[in-house]
C-alpha positions in Angstrom: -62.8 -122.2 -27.2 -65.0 -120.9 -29.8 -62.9 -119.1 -32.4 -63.7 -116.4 -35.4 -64.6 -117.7 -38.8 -64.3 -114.3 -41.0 -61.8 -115.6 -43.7 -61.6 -112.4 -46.2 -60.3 -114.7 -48.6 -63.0 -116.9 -49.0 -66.0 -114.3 -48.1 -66.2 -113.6 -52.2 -66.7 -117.1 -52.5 -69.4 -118.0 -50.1 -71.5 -114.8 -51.2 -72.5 -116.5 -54.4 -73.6 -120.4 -55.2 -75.4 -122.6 -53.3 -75.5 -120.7 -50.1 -77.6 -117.8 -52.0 -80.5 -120.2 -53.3 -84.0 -119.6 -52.0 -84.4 -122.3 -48.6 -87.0 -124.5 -49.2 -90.5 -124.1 -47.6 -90.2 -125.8 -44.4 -93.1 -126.3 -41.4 -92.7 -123.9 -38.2 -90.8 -125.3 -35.8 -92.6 -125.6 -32.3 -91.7 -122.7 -29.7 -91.9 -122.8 -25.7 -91.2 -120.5 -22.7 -88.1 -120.4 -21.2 -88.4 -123.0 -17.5 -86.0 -122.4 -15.1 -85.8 -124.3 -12.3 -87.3 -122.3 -8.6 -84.7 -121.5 -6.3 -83.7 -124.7 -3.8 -82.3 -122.3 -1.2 -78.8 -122.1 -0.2 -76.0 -124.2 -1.6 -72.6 -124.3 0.1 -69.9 -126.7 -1.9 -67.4 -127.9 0.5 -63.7 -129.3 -0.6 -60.8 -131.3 0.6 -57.7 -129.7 1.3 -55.4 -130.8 -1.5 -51.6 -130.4 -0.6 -49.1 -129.0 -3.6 -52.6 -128.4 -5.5 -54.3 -125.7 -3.8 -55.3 -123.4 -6.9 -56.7 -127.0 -8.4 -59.2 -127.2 -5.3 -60.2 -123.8 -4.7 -60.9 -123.1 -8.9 -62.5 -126.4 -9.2 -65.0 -125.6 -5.7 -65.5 -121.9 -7.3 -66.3 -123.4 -10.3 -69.3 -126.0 -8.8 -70.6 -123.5 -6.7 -70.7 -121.3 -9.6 -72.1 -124.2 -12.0 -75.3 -124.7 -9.6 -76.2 -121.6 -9.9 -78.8 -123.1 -12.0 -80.5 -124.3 -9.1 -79.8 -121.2 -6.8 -78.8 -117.5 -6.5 -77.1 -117.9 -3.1 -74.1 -120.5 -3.6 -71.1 -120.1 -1.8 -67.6 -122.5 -1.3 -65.2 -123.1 1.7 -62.5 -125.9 2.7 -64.5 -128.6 4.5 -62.0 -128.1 7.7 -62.7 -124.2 7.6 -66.6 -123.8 7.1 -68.2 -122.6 9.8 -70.9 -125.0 11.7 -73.1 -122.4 11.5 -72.9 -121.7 7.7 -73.6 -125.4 7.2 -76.6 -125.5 8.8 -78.0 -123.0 7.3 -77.4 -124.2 3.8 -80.2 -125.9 2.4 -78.2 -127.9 0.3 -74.3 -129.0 1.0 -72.3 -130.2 -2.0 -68.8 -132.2 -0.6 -66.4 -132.5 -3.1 -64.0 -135.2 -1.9 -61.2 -134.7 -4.1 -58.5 -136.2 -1.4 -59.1 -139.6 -0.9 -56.3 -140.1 1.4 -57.5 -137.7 4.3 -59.0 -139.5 6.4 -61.6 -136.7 7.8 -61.0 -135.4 11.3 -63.8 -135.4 14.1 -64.6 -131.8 13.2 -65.0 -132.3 9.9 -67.2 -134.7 10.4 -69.1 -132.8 13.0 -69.8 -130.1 10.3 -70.9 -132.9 7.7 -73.3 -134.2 9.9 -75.3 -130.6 10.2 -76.0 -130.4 6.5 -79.7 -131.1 5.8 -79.2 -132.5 2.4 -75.8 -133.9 1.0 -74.4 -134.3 -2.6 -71.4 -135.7 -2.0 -68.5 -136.7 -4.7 -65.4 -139.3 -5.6 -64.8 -140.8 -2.3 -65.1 -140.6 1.9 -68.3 -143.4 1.5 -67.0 -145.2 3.7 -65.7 -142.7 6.4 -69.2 -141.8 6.3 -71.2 -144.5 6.6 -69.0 -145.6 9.6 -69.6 -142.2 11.4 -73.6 -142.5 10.8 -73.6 -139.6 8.4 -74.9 -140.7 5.4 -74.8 -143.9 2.9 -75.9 -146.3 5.8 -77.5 -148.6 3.2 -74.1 -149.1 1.4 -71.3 -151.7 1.8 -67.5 -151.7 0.4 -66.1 -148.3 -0.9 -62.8 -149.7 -1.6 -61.0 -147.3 -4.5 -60.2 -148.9 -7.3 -58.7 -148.5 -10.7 -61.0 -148.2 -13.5 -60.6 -151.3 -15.9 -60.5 -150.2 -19.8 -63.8 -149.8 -21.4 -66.0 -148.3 -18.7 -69.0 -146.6 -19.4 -72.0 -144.7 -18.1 -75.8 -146.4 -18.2 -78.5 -144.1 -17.9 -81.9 -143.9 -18.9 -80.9 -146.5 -21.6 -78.0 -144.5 -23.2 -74.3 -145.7 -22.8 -71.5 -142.5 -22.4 -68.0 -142.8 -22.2 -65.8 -142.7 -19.5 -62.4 -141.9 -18.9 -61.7 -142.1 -15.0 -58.6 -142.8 -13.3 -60.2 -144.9 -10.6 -63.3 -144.5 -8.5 -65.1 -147.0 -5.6 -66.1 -150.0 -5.5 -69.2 -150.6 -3.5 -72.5 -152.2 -2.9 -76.0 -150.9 -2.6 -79.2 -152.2 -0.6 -82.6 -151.1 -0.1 -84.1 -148.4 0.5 -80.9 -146.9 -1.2 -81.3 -146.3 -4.9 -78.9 -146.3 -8.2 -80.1 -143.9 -10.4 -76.8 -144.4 -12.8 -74.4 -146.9 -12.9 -71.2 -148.1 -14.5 -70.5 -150.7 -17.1 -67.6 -152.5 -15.9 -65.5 -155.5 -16.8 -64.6 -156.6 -13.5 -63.9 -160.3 -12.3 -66.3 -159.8 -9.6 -68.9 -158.0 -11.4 -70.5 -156.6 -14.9 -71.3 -153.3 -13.0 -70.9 -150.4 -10.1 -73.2 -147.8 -9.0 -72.4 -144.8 -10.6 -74.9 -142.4 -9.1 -76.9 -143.4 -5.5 -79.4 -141.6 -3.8 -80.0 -142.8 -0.1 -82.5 -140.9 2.0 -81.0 -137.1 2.2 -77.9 -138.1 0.6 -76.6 -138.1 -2.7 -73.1 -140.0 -3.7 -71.7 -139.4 -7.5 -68.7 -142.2 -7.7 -67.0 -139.8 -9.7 -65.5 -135.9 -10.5 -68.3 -133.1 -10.8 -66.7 -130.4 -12.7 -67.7 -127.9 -15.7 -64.4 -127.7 -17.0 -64.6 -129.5 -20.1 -66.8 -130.8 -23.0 -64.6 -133.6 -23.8 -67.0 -136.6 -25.3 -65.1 -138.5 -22.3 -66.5 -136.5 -19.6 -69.7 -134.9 -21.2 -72.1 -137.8 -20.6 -71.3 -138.6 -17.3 -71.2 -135.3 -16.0 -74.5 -135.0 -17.7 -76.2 -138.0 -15.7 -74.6 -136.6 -12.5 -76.3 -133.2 -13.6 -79.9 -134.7 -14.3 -79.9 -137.0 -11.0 -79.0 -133.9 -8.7 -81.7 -131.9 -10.5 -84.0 -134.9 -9.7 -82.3 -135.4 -5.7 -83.0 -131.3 -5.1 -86.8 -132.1 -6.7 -85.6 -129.1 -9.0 -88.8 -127.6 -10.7 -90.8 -126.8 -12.8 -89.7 -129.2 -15.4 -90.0 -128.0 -19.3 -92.3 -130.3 -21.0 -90.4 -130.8 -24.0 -86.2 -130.4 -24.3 -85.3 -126.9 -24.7 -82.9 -125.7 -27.4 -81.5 -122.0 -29.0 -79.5 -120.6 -31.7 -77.0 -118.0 -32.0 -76.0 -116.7 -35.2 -72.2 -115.5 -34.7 -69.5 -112.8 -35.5 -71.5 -110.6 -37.7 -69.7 -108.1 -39.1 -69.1 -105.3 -42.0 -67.5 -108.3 -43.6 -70.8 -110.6 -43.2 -72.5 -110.8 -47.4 -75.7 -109.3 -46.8 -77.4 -112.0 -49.1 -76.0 -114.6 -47.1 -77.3 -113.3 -43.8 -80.9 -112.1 -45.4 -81.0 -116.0 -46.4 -80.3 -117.2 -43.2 -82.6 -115.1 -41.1 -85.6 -115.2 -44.1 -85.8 -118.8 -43.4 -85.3 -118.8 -39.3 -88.1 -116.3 -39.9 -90.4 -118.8 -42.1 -89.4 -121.7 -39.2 -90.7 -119.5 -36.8 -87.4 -119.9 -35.1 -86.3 -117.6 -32.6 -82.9 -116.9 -31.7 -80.0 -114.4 -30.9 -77.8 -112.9 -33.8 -74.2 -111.8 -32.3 -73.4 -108.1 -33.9 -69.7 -106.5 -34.2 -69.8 -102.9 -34.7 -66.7 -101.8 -35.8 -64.3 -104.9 -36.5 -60.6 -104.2 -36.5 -57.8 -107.0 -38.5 -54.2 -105.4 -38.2 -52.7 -104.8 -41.6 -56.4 -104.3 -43.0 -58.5 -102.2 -43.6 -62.1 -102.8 -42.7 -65.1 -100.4 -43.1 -67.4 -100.3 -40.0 -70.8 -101.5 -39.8 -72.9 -98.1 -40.5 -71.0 -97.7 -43.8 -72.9 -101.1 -45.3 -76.2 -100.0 -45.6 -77.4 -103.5 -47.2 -76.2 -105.5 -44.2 -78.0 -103.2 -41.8 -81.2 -103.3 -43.5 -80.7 -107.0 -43.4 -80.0 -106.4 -39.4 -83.0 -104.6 -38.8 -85.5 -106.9 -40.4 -83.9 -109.8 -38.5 -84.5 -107.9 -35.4 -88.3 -107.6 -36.2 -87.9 -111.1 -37.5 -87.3 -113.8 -34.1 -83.5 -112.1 -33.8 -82.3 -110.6 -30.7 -79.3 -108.5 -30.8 -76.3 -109.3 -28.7 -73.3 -107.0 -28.5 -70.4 -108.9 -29.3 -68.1 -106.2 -28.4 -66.6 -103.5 -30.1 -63.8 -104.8 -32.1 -63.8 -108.3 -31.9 -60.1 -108.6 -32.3 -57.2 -106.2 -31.8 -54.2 -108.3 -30.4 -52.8 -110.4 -33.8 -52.1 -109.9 -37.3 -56.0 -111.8 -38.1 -59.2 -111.9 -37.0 -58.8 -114.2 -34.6 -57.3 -112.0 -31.8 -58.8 -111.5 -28.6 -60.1 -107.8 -27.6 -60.2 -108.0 -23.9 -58.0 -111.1 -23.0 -54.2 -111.5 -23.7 -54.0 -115.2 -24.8 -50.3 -115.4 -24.5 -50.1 -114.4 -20.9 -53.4 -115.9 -20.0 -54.0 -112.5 -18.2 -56.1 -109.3 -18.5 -54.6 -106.8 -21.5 -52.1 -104.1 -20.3 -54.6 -100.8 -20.6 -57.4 -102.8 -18.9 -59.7 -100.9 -16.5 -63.3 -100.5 -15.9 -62.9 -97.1 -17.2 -61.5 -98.0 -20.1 -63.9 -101.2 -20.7 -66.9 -98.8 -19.5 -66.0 -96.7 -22.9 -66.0 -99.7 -25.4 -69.0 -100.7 -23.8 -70.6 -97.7 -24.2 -69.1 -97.1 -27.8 -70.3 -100.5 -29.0 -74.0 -99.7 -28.1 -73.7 -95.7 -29.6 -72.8 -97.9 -32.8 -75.7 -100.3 -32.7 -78.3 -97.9 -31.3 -77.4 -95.0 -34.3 -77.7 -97.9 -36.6 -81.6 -98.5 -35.1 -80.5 -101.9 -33.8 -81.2 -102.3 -29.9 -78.3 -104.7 -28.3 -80.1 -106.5 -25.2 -77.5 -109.1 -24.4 -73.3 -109.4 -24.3 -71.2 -111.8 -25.4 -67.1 -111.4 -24.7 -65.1 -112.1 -27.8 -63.8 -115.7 -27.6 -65.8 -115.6 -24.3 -62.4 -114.3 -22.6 -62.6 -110.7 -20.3 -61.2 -109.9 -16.9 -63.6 -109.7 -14.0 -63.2 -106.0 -13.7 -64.3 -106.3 -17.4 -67.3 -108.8 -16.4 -68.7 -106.1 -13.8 -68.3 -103.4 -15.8 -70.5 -105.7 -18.5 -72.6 -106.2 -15.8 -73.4 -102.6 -15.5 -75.2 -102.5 -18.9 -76.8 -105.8 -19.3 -78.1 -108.2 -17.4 -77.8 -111.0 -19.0 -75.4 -112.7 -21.4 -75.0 -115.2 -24.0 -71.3 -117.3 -23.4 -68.9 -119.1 -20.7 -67.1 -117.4 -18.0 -64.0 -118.8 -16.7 -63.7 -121.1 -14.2 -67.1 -122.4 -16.0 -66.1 -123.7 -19.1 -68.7 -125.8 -19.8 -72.4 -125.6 -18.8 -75.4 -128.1 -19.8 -77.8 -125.3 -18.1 -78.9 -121.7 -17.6 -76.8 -119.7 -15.0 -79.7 -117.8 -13.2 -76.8 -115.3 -11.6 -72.9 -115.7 -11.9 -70.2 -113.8 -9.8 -70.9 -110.7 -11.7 -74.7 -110.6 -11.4 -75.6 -111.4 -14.7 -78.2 -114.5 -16.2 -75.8 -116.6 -18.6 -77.2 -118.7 -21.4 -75.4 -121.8 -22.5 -73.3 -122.9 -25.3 -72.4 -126.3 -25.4 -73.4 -127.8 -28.9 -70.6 -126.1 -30.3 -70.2 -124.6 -34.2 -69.3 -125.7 -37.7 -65.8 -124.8 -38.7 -64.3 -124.4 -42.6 -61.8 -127.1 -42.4 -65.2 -129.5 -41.5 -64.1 -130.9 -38.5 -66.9 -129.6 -37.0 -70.0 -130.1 -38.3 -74.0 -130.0 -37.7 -73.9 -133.3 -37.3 -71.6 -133.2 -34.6 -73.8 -130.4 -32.9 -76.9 -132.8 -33.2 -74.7 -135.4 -31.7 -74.1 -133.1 -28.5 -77.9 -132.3 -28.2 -78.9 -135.9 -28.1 -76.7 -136.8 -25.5 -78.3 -133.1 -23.9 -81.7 -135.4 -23.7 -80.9 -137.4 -20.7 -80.9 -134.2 -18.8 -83.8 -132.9 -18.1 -83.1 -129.4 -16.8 -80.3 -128.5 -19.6 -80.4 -126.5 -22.3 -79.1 -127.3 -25.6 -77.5 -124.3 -27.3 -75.4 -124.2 -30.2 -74.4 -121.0 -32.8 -73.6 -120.7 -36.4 -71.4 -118.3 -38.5 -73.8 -117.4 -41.5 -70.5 -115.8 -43.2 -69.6 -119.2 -43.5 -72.1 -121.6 -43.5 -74.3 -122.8 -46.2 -78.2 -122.5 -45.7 -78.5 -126.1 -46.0 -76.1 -126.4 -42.3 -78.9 -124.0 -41.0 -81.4 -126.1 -41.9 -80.2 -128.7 -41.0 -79.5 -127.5 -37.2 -83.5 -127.0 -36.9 -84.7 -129.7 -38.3 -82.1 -132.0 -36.6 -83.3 -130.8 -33.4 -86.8 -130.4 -34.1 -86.5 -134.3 -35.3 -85.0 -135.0 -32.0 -87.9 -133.7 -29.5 -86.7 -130.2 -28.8 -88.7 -127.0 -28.5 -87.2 -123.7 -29.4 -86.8 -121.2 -26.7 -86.5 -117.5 -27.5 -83.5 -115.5 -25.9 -85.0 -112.7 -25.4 -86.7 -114.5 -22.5 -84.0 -114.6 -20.3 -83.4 -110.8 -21.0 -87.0 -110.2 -19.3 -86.2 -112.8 -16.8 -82.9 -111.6 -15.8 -84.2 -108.1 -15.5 -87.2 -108.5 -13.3 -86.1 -111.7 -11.2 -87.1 -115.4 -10.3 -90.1 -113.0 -8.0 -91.6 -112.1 -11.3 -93.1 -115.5 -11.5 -94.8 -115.5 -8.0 
């Protein structure tokens, strides 16, 4: 979870020095349109009953069908042993998360597996299946195993971590394909499919999930990602790797300089990218002067906005519940659960009030982005009602290598998933450019990171562009998938 870097103490500091020296002349950075992926139909994710764990299963089935919603604006999930026959069929894609292992599939269930026209299916049943002539015909084995230490994902020549419990061991013949496998140290074997296509069925031997960005999980749920892009013959494909920048949490506390040489140089790069605005920050026990009263920062706002930057609410206080700036505005953290006065009314007026500020201000918010990316769904609808598209993560997604073309709410969500640079330097640009390099063995994602200029120097800036320019990527503009999200996917017909 992304958190707030305004330190008060140290803003003095950081307006002078280094961070206010003139950025070195650099070459424009190359630009391309925004590809997303035509719609594939119909996607219906399936899952296992899961005694004692039923809140697991259904958040982690909400969660995929949610997740491929970069492929599709009609996804849908249901327990395997409730769907309906009918609803199966009709799917033009059926996604079977077998997180149960130990049920052994009932005849009905089977019936309903064998109407789906194309199937993604994940962790285990390979077996059960091949012996009821469903799928995976041109596999042997499917015994589950447990995975021996130092396993590993190989894809496309790159080597990712893993960090499974146990998965199945199995063989593969023609025509069948592995499109990923595992590095193992087995007795039997150096390696197991990891990823298999065979005819109109795709097995990952493995969890799909976008819960997590742990460097454990990342890069295999990455593979998994690009080969299901490549089994649903997702297109078009982007020519060259896509990648964004946000600039984050600015504020009346944000040194004009600092910001003016930040967006002076995204501006000389020929860089694009979104520039999250607070209007009125609140800090209990401080007092801090709203936006309109800093004429210099404003100025500084406006030229960005005719400059590459487009302007994302990032709502109206920021923070209200703690003694710092790190306090969440429409979330209570310590109950996990909405705040006590929430309501759409009530959410419908900071809305509102967060746009009268920008708009008086001439500064024209065209995208949202929750504080700490935490809100209720009544909040998210209400959001909904003013934008149509948004820049962040929505539970249960808390982790997305792609474009959302719709979530729950109705709204196009970009990415984040390089992550930021903190002051304590645990997090750095390097670390971002690490991210985005493993991003490259998928060819539909889009890497997305975001920087606090209040913070950062102008060298971490530059060195965010030209890391990614020096690994391949082109630089999509934002306010792209504001048009798109308004006028459709039938726009481009």
């Amino acid at each position: 979870m992304k958190r707030l870097t305004l330190s008060i103490a140290l803003l003095a500091t950081f307006a002078s020095g280094v961070g206010c020296s003139k950025p070195r002349p650099v070459a424009p950075v190359e630009t391309a349109p925004l590809v997303v992926p035509d719609d594939v139909g119909p996607i219906l994710v399936l899952v296992d009953r899961l005694p004692g764990k039923e809140a697991f299963a259904e958040e982690r089935a909400r969660q995929v069908a949610i997740g491929l919603r970069h492929f599709s604006a009609h996804t849908a999930w249901a327990y395997v042993d409730a769907a309906a026959l009918e609803e199966v069929a009709s799917a033009e894609v059926v996604v079977y998360l077998g997180i149960n292992g130990n049920d052994p599939l009932s005849s009905e269930v089977l019936a309903r597996l064998r109407e789906a026209r194309r199937l993604i299916v994940t962790q285990s049943h390979l077996a059960r299946l091949r012996e009821a002539h469903i799928a995976f015909e041109d596999t042997r084995g499917g015994k589950n195993i447990i995975v021996p230490p130092g396993t590993a994902v190989r894809y496309k020549g790159e080597i990712f971590r893993s960090n499974l419990p146990d998965f199945l061991d199995f063989d593969v013949r023609a025509p069948a394909r592995v499109l990923a496998e595992y590095s193992v140290t087995l007795a039997s074997r150096a390696s197991l499919p990891y990823v298999v296509q065979d005819g109109d069925a795709l097995f990952v031997n493995g969890e799909l999930s976008f819960d997590s960005d742990d460097v454990t999980r990342r890069g295999a749920t990455l593979v998994a990602c690009d080969a299901i892009a490549e089994f649903l013959r997702a297109g078009p494909l982007a020519s060259r790797p896509q990648a964004m920048l946000r600039l984050e949490d600015v504020s009346a506390l944000t040194p004009p300089a600092r910001l003016k040489n930040v967006v002076e140089y995204l501006a000389a790069a020929h860089v694009p990218y979104g520039i999250s605005v607070i209007p009125d920050l609140h800090v209990k026990g401080k007092t801090v002067p709203p936006l309109r009263e800093q004429a210099e920062l404003v100025e500084v706002l406006r030229w960005a906005q005719d400059h590459g930057g487009t302007v994302i609410l990032h709502g109206l206080h920021h923070c209200c519940s703690s003694e710092d700036a790190e306090g969440y505005e429409f979330w209570d953290q310590d109950h996990n659960a909405p705040i006590a006065n929430d309501s759409a009314e009530w959410m419908r007026a900071q809305v509102s009030a967060g746009i009268t500020h920008l708009t008086a201000l001439g500064l024209r918010p065209r995208m949202w982005e929750s504080p700490h990316y935490s809100a209720s769904p009544a909040d998210y609808r209400v959001v909904s009602e003013f934008f149509s598209s948004g820049w962040e993560l929505r539970d249960p997604v808390n982790w997305s290598p792609w474009l959302l073309g719709r979530d729950e709410y109705g709204a196009m969500l970009l990415p984040e998933n390089l992550g930021y640079v903190s002051l304590d330097g645990k997090k750095t640009v390097a670390d971002q450019l690490a991210r985005a390099k493993e991003l490259l063995v998928c060819r539909s994602c889009l890497a997305a990171g975001y920087l606090h200029p209040s913070t950062v120097w102008i060298e971490d800036v530059q060195a965010y562009v030209d890391g990614l320019r020096n690994l391949g990527y082109a630089f999509v503009d934002p306010a792209e998938a504001v048009i798109r999200s308004r006028s459709g996917p039938e726009s481009d017909q």
